[in-house]
N, C-alpha and C positions, 0 to 999 in steps of 0.2 A: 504494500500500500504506500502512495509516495505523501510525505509528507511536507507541510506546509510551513514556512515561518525561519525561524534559523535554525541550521544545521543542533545537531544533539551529538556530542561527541562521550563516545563511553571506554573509558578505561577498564581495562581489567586487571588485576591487580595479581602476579605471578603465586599461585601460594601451593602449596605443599601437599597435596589430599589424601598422600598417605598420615602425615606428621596431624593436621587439620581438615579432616572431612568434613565435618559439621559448619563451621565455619565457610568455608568455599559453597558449601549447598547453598547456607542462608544468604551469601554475597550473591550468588547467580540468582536465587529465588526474587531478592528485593531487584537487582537489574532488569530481571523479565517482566517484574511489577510496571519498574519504572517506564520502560519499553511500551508496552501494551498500553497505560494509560497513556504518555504521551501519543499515540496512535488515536487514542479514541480524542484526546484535544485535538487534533490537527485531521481529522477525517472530514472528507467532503460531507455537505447535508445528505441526504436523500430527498432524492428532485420528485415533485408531483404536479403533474398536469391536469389544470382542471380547464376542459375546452369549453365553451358554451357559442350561440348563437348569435346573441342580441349585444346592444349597446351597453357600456359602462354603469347607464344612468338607468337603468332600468329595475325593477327588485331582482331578477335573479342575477344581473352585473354586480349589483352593489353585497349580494347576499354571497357571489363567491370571491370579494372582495374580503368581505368582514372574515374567512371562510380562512381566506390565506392571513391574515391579519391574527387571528385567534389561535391557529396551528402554530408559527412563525414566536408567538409569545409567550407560549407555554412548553413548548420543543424546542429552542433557540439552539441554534446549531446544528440540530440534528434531522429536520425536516424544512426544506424549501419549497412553497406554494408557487406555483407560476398559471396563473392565470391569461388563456388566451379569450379573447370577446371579438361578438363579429364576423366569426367563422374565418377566423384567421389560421386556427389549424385544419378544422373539420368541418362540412356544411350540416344542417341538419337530416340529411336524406344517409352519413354515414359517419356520425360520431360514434353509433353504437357500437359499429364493427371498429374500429377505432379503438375501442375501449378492451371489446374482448382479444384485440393482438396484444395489448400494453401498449400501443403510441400513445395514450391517456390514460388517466386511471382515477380520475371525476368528469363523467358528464351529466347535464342535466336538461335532457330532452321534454318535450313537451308528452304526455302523456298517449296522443295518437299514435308516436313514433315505436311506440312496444307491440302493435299490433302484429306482427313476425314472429315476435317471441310469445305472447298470451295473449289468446282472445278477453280474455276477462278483463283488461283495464280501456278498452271498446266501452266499457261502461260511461266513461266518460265524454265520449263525444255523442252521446245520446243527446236531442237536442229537449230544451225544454224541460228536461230531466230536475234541475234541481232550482229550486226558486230565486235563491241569492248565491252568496259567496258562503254565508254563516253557516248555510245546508249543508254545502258540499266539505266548508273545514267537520262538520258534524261529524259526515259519513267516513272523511281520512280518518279520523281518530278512533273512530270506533271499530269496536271487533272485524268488522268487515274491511273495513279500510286499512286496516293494521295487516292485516293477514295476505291482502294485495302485496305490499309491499315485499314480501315472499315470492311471489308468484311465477320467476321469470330465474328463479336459486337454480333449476334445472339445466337450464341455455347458460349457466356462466355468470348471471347479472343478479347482485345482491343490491334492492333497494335501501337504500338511507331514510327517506323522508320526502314529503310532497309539499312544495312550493307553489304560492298562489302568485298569478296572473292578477286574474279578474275576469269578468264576464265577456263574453263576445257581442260583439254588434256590427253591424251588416252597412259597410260603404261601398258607393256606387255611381258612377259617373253620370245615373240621372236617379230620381228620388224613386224610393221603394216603400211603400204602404202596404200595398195588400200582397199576398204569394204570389198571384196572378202577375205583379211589376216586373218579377224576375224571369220570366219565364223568356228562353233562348236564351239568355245572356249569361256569361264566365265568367266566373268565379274562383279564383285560387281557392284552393283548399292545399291540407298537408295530406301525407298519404296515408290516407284512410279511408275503409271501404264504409265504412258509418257516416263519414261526413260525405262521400260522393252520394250515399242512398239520400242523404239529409237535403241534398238541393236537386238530385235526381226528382225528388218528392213532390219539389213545387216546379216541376219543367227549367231547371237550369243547368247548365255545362257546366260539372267539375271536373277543374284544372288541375291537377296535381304538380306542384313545383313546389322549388326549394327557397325556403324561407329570404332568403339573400337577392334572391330574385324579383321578390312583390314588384317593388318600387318601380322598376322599370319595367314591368311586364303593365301595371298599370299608371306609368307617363305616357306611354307609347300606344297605349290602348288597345295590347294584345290581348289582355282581359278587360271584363267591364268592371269586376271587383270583390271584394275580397271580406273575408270574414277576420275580426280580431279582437282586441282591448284595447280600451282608452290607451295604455300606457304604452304599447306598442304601435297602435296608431298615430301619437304623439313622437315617440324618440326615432321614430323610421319614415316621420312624414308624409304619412301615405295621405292625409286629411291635405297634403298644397296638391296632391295631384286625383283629389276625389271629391267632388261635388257635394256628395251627402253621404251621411249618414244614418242610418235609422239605430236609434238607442232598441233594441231588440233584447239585450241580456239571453238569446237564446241558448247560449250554451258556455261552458266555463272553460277558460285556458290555465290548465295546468302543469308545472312540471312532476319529475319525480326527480330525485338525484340518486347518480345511483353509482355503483364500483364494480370492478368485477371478482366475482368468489376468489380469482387465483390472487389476486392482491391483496383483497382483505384478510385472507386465511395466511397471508405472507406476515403480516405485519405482526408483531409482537404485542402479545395482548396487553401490557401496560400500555403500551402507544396507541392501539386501532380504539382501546376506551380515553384516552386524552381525543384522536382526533375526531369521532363517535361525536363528544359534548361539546366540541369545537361547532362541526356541523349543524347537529341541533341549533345552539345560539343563534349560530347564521343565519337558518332559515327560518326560524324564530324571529329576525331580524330584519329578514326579506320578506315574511309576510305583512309587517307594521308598516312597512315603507310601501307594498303594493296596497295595501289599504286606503294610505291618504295619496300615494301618486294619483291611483285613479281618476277620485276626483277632480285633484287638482288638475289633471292631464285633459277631462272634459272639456272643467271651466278656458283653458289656454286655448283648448282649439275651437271653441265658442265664442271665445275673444279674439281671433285671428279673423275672424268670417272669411276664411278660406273655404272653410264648409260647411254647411245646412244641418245643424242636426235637428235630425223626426222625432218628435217624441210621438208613438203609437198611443190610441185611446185603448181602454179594454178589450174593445168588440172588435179593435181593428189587429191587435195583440193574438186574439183567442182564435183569430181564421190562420194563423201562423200554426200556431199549437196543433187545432185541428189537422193541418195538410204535413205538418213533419212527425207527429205520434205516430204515426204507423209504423215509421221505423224500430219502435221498439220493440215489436210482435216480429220485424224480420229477424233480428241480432239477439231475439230471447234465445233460444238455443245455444248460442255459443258463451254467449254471456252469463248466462243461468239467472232464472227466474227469481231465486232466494235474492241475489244481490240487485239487484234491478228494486224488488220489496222494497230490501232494505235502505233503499238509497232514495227512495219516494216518503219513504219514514221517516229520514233525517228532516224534513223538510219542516217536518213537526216538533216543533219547539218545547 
């Protein structure tokens, strides 16, 4: 192991091992001492990549921020965070496979991107599915939600914890009210066969592309437009190059963060439980910040009048509801009907 700083010069001192053997053992024993720990002062960190997608200023930017901030404070010398954002190492279409080589080893995808690995977290892009953001923190933390986090241990991929977004709402380069507004026109989606059925539903083209892509696929008006959250609607701009929006809340953007078995099962269990509560804090951290960025992220692009936003009446809300429920009777099978219950339960306070 090459060592760092100044040179370490060790004398040995000639002695006699017939006349003093004891003596000579104990001098070698405290030199090997000395050896070994200077190695461990002078050893490189251990480097960890955490990739992600989105901007700096975003909750999950800022959440694996605090992320390498908290490891870095409590590990000091022995564990180095490097955080890439932006899809500066990986796009969102293959940070997962990313992860299970080791070119990463934290990503934190959005919750449709596990659809490869388990049908079951498909539960999520159910549209309409869960009332607020308060439902869906319900349903992560409880039995059901906890037990997801497992669910992918098979493929390689051990979940940490689920990080909120916020709700989605539906922009469009001309205004959208009723289902019927959509109907022919493109729509990005991520790759998910629950969110293509989701606008298949109301007569629209899902687009499947890669998150890094929106913006210019809707300046150029490849697409008509795209589903999101305030706060990624705000830090990626899409509201200077999008007419309206309709405040919809149809559906919730989540992440999961997650590692792979071969990493976590590497790591020395005093350490994987420092970096474990590290984690936690973070996204503990990044859900308070997605809570008030939201709104604040609305009010900005309401104060820009770059774009229109709709507020929906109930009856004009509830023909939405009507024409995208159906999806949930096609995805019941794979999804399983218990957790689909359970997640219409959480909605109940």
């Amino acid at each position: 192991m090459k060592l760092r700083g100044k040179k370490m010069t060790i004398k040995l001192i000639s002695t006699n091992l017939s006349t003093h053997p004891l003596k000579a053992l104990l001098k070698m024993a405290v030199l090997a001492g000395c050896l070994t720990s200077s190695m461990q002062v002078f050893a490189e960190p251990i480097q960890i990549k955490f990739s992600h997608v989105v901007a700096e200023n975003t909750p999950k930017g800022q959440m694996a921020l605090k992320f390498k901030e908290l490891v870095e404070q409590r590990l000091p010398g022995e564990y180095q965070v490097n955080v890439f954002p932006n899809s500066q190492l990986f796009g969102d279409n293959n940070e997962v496979a990313a992860l299970l080589l080791n070119d990463v080893q934290f990503v934190a995808p959005s919750l449709s991107k596990f659809e490869r690995y388990t049908k079951k977290l498909q539960i999520f892009d159910l549209p309409f599915l869960f009332n607020d953001i308060e439902a869906v923190n319900r349903f992560q933390q409880g039995e059901s939600g906890q037990k997801l986090l497992g669910s992918m241990k098979r493929k390689g991929i051990v979940g940490l914890g689920y990080l909120h977004n916020g709700m989605k709402q539906l922009s469009a380069s001309s205004p959208l009210v009723l289902p019927s507004d959509v109907s022919g026109k493109k729509f990005r989606i991520m790759a998910s066969d629950v969110l293509a059925a989701q606008f298949q539903a109301i007569d629209a083209i899902p687009v499947k592309k890669p998150f890094s892509e929106v913006f210019t696929l809707l300046q150029t008006r490849a697409i008509d437009g795209q589903e999101n959250t305030w706060s990624n609607i705000y830090s990626k701009k899409f509201f200077e190059v999008q007419s309206y929006i309709t405040e919809s809340n149809h559906g919730v953007l989540d992440y999961m963060v997650v590692t792979s078995d071969t990493f976590w099962k590497a790591l020395p269990a005093d350490k994987r439980t420092v970096i474990k509560t590290a984690l936690d804090e973070a996204v503990t951290y990044g859900n308070e910040i997605a809570a008030a960025k939201g709104n604040k992220d609305k009010s900005t692009i309401a104060a820009s009048k770059r774009s229109e936003i709709i507020q929906l009446t109930p009856e004009q809300r509830q023909q939405w509801v009507n024409s995208m429920k159906p999806v949930w009777s096609q995805f019941e099978a794979k999804i399983g009907k218990n957790l689909i219950q359970a997640a219409v339960a959480s909605n109940k306070q």
